[in-house]
C-alpha positions as CSV (number, residue, x, y, z in Angstrom):
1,X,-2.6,-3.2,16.8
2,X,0.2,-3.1,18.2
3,X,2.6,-6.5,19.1
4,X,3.0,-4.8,23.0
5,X,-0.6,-4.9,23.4
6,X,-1.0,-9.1,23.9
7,X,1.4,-8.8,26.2
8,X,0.7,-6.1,28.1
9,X,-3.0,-7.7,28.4
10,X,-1.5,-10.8,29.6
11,X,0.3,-9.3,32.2
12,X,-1.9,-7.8,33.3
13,X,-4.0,-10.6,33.6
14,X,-1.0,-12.1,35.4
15,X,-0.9,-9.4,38.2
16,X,-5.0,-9.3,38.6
17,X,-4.8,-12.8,39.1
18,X,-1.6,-12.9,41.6
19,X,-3.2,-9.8,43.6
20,X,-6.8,-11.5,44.0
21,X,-4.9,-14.8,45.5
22,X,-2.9,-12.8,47.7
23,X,-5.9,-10.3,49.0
24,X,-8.4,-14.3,49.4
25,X,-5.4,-15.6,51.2
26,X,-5.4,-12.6,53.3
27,X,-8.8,-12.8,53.9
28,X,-9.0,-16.1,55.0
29,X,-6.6,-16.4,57.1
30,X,-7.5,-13.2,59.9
31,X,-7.4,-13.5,63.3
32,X,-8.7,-10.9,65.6
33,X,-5.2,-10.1,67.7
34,X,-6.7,-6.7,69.4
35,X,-7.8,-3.3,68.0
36,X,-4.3,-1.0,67.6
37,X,-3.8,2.9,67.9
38,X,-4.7,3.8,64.9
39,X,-8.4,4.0,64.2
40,X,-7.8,6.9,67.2
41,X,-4.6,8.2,65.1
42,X,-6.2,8.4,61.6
43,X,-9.3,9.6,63.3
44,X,-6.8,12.9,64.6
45,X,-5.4,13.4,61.5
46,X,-8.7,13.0,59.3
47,X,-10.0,15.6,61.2
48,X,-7.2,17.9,61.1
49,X,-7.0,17.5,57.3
50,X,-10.6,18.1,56.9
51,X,-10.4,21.9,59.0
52,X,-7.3,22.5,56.7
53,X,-8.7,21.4,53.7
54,X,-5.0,21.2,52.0
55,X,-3.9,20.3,48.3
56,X,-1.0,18.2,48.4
57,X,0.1,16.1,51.9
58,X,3.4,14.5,52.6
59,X,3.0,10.9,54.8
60,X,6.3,10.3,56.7
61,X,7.4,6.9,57.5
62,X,4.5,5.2,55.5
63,X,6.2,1.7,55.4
64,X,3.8,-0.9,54.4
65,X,0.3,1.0,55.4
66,X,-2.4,2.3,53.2
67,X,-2.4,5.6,54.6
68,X,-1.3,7.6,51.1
69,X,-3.9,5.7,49.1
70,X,-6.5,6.5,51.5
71,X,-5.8,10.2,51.4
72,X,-5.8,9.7,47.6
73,X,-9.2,8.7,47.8
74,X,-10.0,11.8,49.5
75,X,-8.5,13.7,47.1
76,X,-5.7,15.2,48.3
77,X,-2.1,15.3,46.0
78,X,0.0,12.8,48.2
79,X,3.9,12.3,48.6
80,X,4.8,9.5,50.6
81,X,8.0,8.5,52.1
82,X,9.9,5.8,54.0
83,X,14.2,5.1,55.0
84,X,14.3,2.4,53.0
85,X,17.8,1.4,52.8
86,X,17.8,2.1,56.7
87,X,14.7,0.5,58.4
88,X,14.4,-2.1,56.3
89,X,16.8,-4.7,56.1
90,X,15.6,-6.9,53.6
91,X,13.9,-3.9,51.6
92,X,10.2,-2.7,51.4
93,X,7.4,-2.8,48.6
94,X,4.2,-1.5,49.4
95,X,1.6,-2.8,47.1
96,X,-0.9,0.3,48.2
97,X,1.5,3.3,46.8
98,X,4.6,4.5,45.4
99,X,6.9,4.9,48.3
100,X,9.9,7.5,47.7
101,X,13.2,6.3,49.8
102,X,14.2,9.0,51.7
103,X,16.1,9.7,55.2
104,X,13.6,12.6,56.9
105,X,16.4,13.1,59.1
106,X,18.7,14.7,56.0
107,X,16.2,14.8,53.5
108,X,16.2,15.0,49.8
109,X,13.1,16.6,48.9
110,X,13.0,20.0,47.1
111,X,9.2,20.9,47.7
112,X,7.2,22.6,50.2
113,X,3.5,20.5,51.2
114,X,0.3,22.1,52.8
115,X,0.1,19.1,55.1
116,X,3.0,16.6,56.8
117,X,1.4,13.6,58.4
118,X,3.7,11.5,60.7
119,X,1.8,8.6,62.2
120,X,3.7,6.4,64.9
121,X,7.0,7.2,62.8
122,X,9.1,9.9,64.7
123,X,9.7,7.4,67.8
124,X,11.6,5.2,65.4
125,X,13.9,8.1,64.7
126,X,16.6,8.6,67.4
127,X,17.7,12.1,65.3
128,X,13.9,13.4,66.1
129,X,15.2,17.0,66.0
130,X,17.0,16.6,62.9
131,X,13.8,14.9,61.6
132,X,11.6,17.7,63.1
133,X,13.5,20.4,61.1
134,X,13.4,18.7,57.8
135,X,9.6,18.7,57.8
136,X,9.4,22.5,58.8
137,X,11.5,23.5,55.8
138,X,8.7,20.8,54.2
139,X,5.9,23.0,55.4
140,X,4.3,25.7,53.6
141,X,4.1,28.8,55.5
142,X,0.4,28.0,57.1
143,X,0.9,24.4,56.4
144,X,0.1,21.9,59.3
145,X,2.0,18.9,61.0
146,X,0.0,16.1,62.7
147,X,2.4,13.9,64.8
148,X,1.5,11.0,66.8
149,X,3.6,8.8,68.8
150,X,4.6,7.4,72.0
151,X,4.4,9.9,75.3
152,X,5.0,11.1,78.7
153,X,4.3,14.5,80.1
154,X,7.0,13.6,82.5
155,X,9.8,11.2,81.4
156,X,11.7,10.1,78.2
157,X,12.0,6.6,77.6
158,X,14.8,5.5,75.1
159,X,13.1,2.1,74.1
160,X,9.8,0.9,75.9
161,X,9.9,-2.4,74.7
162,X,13.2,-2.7,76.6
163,X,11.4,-1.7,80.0
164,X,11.0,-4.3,82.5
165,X,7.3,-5.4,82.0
166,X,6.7,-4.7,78.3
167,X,5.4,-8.1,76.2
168,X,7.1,-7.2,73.4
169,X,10.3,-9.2,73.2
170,X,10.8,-9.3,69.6
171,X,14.4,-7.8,68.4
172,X,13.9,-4.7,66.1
173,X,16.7,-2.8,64.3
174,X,15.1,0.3,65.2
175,X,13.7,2.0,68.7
176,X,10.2,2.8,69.8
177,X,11.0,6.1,72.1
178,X,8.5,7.8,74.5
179,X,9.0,11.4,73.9
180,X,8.2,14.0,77.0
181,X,7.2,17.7,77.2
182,X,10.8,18.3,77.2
183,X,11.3,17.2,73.6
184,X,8.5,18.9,72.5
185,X,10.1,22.0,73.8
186,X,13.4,21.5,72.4
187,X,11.2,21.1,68.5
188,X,9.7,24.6,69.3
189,X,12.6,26.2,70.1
190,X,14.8,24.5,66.9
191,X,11.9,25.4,64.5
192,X,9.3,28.1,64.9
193,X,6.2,25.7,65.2
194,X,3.1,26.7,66.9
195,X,1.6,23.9,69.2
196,X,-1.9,24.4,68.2
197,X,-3.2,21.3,69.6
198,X,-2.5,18.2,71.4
199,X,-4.1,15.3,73.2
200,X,-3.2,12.6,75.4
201,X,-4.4,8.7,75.6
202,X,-4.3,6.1,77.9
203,X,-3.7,2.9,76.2
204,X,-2.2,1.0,79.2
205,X,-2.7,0.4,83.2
206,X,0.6,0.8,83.3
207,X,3.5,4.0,83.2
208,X,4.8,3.4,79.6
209,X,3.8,2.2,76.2
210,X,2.7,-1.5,76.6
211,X,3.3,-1.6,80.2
212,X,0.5,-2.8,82.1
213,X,-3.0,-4.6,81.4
214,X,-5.1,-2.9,78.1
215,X,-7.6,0.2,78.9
216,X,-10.7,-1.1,76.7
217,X,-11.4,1.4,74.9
218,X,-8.4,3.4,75.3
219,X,-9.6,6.8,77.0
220,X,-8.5,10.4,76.1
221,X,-7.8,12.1,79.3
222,X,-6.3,15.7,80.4
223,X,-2.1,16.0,81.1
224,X,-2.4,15.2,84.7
225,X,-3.9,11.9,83.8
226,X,-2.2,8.7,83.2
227,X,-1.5,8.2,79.7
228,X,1.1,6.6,77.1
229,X,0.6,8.3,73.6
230,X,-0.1,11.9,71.8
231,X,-1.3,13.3,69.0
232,X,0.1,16.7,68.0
233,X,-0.9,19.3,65.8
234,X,1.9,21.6,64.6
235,X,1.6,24.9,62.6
236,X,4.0,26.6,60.3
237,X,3.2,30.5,60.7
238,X,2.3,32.2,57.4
C-alpha cells in the first residue's frame, strides 16, 4: 500500500466533513427573501438546450452558481468561465465546478462549443459588443447562444440600480445595464447572428429593472407590453 494513501483518505475525510458542516449550516440558516429570475431563465435555456440537443456548452460569467454542474448532470461536456481577476475583488472559488478565469470581452479560449449560455452576465459587461464577438467566434457554425439579461424595447439604461427609485443601494464594482433593441441591432450587424427567438418579462410595476412594486408571478408579455428583462436565442448560421 502505498504511504499517500492514509493521507489522502484522511483528507478526504477532512473535506467530507468540512463540506457537510458548511452545506447543514446552509440549511439551517434559509430565509425565504423572494423567488429571483432565474427559475424563468434556466427554464429558457433548458429548453433551448433540449431542441439543440448539443455536446459540449460554454457558461459565461458563471461566478458562484451551479449552473455548469447542473448541465453536467444532464450530460452535456461543459466549459465554464468567469473575469476573475476583474469582477472579483477579493477572488472567487466556486465549490460546484472548475471555473476557467477568463475576460469574454478579449478572450483566451481556442475552441469552438455547440452551445454558449450567458445567464444575467452580459449587463455586467460595459464592452457587450466586444463580448458579443468573442462568443460568435466561440460558436460552432449551427451552434446556439441563449442570452438573458436586463431590457427595454425602447431605452438603454447605464446602471438601473443608480435610477431614482431602485432599492438596491448596495455599491458594486461592476454595472447592471438595461440593454434596448438598439443594442441588439448593433450585435447583429457586428456578428452575423440570427435572432431566432426572444421574449420579454415583466418583473416590476415599474419602467426599469427593480423599479416599482413586484409582479407576482412575473408575466411573459408581447413587445408592446411593459416589461424589464429578455431572454434571447441567438444562432450561428452553418
Amino acid at each position: 500500500m502505498s504511504l499517500l494513501s492514509p493521507l489522502k483518505s484522511a483528507l478526504r475525510r477532512l473535506g467530507t466533513g468540512y463540506v457537510r458542516r458548511i452545506t447543514a449550516a446552509e440549511f439551517r440558516d434559509q430565509t425565504f427573501q423572494g423567488v429571483n429570475e432565474r427559475p424563468i431563465e434556466f427554464a429558457f435555456l433548458l429548453r433551448q438546450l433540449v431542441a439543440a440537443w448539443p455536446t459540449t456548452v460554454l457558461d459565461v460569467g458563471t461566478g458562484l452558481t451551479s449552473l455548469p454542474h447542473l448541465l453536467r448532470t444532464c450530460g452535456f461536456v461543459v466549459t465554464a468561465t468567469d473575469n476573475i481577476e476583474d469582477y472579483w475583488p477579493s477572488g472567487m472559488a466556486n465549490r460546484h465546478f472548475h471555473i476557467v478565469n477568463d475576460d469574454i470581452t478579449r478572450t483566451s479560449l481556442t475552441g469552438q462549443y455547440d452551445a454558449i449560455a450567458c445567464i444575467s452576465v452580459l449587463e455586467h459587461i460595459q464592452k457587450s459588443r466586444e463580448a458579443m464577438q468573442s462568443m460568435y467566434k466561440l460558436l460552432k457554425p449551427g451552434g446556439r447562444l441563449i442570452l438573458t439579461c436586463p431590457y427595454n424595447e425602447q431605452r438603454y439604461v447605464e446602471n438601473v440600480y443608480a435610477l431614482p427609485g431602485s432599492p438596491v443601494t448596495e455599491k458594486f464594482s461592476f454595472v447592471t445595464q438595461a440593454y434596448s433593441r438598439e443594442h441588439v441591432n448593433r450585435w447583429l450587424a457586428d456578428s452575423p447572428f440570427e435572432l431566432l427567438e426572444q421574449e420579454y418579462w415583466q418583473f416590476f410595476e415599474g419602467e426599469y429593472w427593480t423599479l416599482g412594486d413586484r409582479v407576482l408571478p412575473p408575466r411573459r408579455v408581447p413587445v408592446t407590453e411593459r416589461h424589464q428583462h429578455t431572454c434571447l436565442l441567438l444562432g450561428k448560421p452553418r
